[in-house]
DRENLUM-813045 format. One line per 4 residues: number of its first residue (from 1); for each residue x, y, z of N, C-alpha, C, O. Coordinates in steps of 0.2 Angstrom, whole numbers. Layout:
<atoms>
NUM> X:Y:Z:X:Y:Z:X:Y:Z:X:Y:Z ~ ...
</atoms>
This chain:
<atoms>
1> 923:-238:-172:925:-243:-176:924:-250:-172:923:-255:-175 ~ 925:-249:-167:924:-257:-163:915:-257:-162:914:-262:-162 ~ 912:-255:-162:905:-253:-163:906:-257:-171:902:-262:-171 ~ 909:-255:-176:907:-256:-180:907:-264:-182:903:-266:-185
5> 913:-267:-179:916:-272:-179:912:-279:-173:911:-285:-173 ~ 910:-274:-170:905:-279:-167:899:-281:-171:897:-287:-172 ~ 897:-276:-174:890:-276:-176:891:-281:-184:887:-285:-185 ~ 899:-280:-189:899:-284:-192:900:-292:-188:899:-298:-191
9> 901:-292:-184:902:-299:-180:896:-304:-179:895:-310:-180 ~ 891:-299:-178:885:-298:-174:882:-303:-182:880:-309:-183 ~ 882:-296:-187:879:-299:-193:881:-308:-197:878:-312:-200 ~ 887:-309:-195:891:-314:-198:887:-320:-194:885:-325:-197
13> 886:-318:-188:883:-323:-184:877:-327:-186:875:-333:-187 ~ 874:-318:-186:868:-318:-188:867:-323:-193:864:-328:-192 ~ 870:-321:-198:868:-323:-203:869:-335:-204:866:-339:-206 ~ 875:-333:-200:878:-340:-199:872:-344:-196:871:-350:-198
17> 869:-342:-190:862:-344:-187:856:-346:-191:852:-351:-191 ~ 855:-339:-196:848:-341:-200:850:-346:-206:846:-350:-207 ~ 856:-347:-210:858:-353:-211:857:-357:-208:852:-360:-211 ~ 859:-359:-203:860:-365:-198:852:-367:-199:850:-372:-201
21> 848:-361:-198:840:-363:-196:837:-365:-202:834:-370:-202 ~ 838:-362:-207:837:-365:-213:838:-371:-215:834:-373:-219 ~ 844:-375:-212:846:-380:-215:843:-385:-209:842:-391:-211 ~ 842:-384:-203:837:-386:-200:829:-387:-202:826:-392:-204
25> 828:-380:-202:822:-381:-203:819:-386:-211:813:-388:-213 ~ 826:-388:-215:824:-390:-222:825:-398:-221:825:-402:-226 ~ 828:-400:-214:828:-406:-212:822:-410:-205:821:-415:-202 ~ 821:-403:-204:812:-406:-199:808:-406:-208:803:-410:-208
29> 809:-403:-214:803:-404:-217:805:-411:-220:801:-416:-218 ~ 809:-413:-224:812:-418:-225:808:-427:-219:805:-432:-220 ~ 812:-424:-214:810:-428:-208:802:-429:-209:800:-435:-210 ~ 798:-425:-208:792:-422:-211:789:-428:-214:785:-432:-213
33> 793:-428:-220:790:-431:-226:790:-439:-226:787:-443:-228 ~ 796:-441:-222:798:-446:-223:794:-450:-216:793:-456:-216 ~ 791:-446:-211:788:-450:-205:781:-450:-208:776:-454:-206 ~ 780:-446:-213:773:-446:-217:772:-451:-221:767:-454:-223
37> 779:-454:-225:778:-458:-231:778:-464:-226:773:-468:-228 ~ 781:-465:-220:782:-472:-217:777:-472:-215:773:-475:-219 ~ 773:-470:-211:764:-470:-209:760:-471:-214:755:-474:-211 ~ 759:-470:-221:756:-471:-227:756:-479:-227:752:-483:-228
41> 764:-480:-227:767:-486:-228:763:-491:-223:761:-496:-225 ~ 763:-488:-216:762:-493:-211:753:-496:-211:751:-501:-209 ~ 749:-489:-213:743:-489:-214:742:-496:-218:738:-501:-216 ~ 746:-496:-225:745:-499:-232:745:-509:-227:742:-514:-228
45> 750:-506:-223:751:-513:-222:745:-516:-216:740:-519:-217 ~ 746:-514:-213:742:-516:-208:734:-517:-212:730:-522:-210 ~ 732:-515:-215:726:-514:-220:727:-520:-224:722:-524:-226 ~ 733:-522:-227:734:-529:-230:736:-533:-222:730:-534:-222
49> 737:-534:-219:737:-539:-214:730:-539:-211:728:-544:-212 ~ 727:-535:-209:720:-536:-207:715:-540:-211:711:-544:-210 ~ 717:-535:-219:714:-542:-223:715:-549:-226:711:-553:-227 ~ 722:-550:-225:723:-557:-224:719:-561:-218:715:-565:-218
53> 722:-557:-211:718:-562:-207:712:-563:-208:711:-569:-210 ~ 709:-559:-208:699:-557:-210:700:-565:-214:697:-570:-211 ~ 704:-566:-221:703:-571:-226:704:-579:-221:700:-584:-221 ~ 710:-577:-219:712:-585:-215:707:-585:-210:705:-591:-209
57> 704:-581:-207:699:-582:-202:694:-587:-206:693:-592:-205 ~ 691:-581:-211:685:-585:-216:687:-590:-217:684:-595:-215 ~ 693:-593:-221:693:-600:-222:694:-604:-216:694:-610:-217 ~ 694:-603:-210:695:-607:-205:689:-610:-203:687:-616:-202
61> 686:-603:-203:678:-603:-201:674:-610:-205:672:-615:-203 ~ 675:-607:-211:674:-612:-217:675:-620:-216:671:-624:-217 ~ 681:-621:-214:684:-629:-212:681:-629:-209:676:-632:-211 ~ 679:-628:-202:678:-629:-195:669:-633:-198:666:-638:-198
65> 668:-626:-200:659:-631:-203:658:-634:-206:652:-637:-206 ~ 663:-637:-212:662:-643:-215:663:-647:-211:659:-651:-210 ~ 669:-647:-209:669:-651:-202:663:-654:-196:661:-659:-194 ~ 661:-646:-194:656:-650:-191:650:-654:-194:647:-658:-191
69> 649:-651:-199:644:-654:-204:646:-660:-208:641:-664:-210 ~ 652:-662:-209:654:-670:-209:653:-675:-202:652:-681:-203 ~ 652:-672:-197:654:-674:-191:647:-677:-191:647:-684:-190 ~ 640:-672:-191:633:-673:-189:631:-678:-194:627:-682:-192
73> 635:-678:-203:630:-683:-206:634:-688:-203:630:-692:-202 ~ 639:-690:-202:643:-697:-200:639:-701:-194:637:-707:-194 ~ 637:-694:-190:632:-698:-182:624:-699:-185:620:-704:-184 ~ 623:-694:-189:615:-697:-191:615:-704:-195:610:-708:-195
77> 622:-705:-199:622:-711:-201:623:-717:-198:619:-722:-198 ~ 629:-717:-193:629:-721:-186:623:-722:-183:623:-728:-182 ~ 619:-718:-181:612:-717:-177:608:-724:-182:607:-730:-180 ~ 607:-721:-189:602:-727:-191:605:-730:-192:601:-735:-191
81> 613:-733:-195:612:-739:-193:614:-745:-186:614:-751:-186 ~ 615:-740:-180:613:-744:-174:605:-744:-173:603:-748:-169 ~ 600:-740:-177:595:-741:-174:592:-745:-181:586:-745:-182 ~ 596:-748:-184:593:-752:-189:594:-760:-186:591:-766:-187
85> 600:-757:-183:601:-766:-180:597:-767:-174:595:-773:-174 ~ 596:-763:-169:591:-763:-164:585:-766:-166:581:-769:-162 ~ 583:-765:-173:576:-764:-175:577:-772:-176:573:-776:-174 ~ 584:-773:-180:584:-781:-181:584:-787:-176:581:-792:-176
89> 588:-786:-171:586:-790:-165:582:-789:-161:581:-791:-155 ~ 579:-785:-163:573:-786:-158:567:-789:-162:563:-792:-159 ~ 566:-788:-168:564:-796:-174:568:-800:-172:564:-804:-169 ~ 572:-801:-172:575:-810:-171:573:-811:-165:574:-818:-164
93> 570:-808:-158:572:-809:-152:562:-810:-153:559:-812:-148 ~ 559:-808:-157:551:-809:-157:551:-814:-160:546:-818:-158 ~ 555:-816:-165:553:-823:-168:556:-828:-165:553:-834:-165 ~ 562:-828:-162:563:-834:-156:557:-833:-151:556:-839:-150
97> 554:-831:-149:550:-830:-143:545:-833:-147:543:-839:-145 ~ 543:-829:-152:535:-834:-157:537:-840:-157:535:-844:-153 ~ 544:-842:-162:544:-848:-161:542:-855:-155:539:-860:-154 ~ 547:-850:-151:547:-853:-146:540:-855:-141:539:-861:-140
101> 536:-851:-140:527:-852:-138:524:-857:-143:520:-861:-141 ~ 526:-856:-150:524:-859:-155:525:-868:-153:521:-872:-153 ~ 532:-868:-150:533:-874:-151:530:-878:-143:530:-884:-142 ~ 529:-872:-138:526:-875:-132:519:-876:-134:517:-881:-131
105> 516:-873:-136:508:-875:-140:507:-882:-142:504:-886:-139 ~ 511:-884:-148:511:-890:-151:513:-896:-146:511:-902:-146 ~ 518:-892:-142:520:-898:-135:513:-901:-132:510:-906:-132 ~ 512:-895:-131:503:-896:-124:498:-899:-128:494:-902:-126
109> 499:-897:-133:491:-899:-138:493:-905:-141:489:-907:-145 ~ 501:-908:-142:501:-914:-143:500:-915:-150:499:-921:-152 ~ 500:-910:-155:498:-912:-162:506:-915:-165:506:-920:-168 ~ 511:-913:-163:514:-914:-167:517:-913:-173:521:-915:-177
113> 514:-906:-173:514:-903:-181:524:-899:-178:527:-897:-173 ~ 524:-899:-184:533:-896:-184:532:-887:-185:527:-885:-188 ~ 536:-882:-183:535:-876:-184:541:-876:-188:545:-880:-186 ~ 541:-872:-193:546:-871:-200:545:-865:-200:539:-862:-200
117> 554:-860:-202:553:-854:-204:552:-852:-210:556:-856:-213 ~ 548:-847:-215:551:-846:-220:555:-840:-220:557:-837:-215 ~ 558:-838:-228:564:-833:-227:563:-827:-225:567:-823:-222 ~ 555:-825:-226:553:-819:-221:555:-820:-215:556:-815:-212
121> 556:-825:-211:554:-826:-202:547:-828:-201:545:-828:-195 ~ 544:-829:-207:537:-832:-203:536:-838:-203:537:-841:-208 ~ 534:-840:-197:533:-848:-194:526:-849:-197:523:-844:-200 ~ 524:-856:-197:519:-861:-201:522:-866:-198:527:-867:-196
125> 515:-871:-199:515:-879:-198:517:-881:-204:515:-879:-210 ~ 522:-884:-204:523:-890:-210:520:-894:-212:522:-897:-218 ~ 514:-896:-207:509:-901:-211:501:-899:-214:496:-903:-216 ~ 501:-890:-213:498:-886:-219:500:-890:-226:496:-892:-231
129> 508:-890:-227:509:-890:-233:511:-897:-236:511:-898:-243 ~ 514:-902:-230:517:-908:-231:513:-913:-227:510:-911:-223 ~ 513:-920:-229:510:-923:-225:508:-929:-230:509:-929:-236 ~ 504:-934:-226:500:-942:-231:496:-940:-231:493:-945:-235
133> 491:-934:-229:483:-935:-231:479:-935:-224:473:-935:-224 ~ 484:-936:-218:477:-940:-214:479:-936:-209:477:-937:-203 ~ 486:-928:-209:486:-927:-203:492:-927:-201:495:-923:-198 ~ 494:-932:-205:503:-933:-198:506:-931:-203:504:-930:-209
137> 512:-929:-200:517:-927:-205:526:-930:-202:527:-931:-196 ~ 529:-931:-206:535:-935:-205:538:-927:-200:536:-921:-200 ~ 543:-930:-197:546:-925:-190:554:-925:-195:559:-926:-191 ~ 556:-925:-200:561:-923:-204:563:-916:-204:559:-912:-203
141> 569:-913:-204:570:-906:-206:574:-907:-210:576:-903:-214
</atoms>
């Protein structure tokens, strides 16, 4: 009888155990499923956040080169026109010098003739086109 009484003890145990394990074991599957759904989940995201960055990057990229290509036509435009102005004083700095020789020529040689610009900048005697007939030309401006 106590044989027998152990062995029902034994069985109740048992039995109370493979419950236990069961209800364990039907909470690692659970557990299971839920570490499984969050990983899907974390995948999903990380996959949308990589492709956002990927996007904000390309538009970055994107500003940054219109940018620098604003940048270049702005200096190529700067470029010609400092080098339109160079171009123009240094015409004005040929025609003060023409003039100028022009008008040490007339000194030496004593004619008298007047140097006149026209609105090109080109120098002429004024008494090519002005004068009495014999040569002289009035010294008026």
């Amino acid at each position: 009888m106590a044989a027998e009484a152990q062995m029902e003890r034994m069985e109740k145990e048992l039995g109370r155990m493979r419950g236990g394990v069961r209800e364990t074991v039907a909470e690692m599957e659970g557990r299971e499923m839920s570490v499984n759904l969050e990983y899907e989940h974390l995948q999903t995201t990380a996959a949308t956040l990589r492709e956002d960055m990927h996007t904000e990057i390309e538009r970055m990229l994107n500003e940054v080169i219109r940018f620098k290509i604003h940048v270049q036509g702005s200096l190529e435009m700067y470029e010609e026109f400092v080098s339109g102005e160079i171009e123009r004083e240094v015409e004005e700095q040929q025609m003060r010098e023409r003039n100028l020789l022009a008008a040490e020529e007339d000194a030496e040689g004593g004619v008298g003739a007047k140097m006149e610009i026209d609105e090109d900048g080109q120098g002429w005697n004024s008494d090519r086109e002005e004068g009495d007939g014999d040569g002289s030309m009035s010294m008026e401006e």
